[in-house]
N, C-alpha and C positions, 0 to 999 in steps of 0.2 A: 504494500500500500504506500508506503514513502518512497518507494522508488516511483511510483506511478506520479503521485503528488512533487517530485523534485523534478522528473521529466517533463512535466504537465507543466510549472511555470518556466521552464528555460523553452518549451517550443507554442506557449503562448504570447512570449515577446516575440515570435519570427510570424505566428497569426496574426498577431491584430495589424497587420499590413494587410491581411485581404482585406474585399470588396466591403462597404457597409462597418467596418470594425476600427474606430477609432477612437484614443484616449490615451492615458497614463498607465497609471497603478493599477494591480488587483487589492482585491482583499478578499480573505480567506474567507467563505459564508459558511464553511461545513457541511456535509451531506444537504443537497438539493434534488430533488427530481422532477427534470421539465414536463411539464404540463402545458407546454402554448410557446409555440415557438414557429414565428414569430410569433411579439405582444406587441399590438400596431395598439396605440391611446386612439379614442373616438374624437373623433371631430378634428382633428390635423393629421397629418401627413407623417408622426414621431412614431417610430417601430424599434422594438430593442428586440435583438436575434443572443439565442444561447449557441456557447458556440465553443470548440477546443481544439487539440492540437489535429485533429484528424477533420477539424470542419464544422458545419454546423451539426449541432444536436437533433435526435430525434426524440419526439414522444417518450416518455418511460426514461432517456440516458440520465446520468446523474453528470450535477455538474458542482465543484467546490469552490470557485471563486467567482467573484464577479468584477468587472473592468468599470473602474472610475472613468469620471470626467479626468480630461489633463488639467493636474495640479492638485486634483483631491486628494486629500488627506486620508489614509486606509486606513486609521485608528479612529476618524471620527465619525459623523453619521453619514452613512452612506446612502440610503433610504430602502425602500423594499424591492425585492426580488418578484420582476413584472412575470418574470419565464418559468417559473417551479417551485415547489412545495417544499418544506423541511421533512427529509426523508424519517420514517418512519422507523421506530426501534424496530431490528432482526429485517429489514427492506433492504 
């Protein structure tokens, strides 16, 4: 699992150069499970995609971080996770 988690942010700084994936920092969310992907807000054009080293996520994939604005701060508020659930004890 920490192998996965130590690979996962050295080849999410080479993603977030694809299409649509722009910002700074991660921080670490902890066990996620996308449920909506994309999560397009109603009434504008703003869609946030879950997304890791292999690409975008599917339905069910689990995801442990989530990518700031450039310049946010990963220790302070970050706000809610648009794209997945807090996985489930034994999920």
């Amino acid at each position: 699992m920490i192998k996965y988690i130590v690979l996962s942010v050295l080849v999410l700084g080479l993603s977030a150069c694809s299409g649509g994936h722009s910002g700074g920092n991660y921080a670490w969310i902890g066990c996620h499970v996308v449920t909506n992907n994309p999560h397009c807000y109603p009434g504008n054009d703003k869609c946030v995609v879950a997304f890791g080293p292999e690409g975008e996520k599917k339905i069910g994939d689990r995801i442990y971080f989530k990518q700031l604005k450039l310049g946010q701060d990963r220790y302070g508020d970050y706000g809610p996770i648009a794209t997945a659930r807090p996985c489930k004890e034994g999920e």
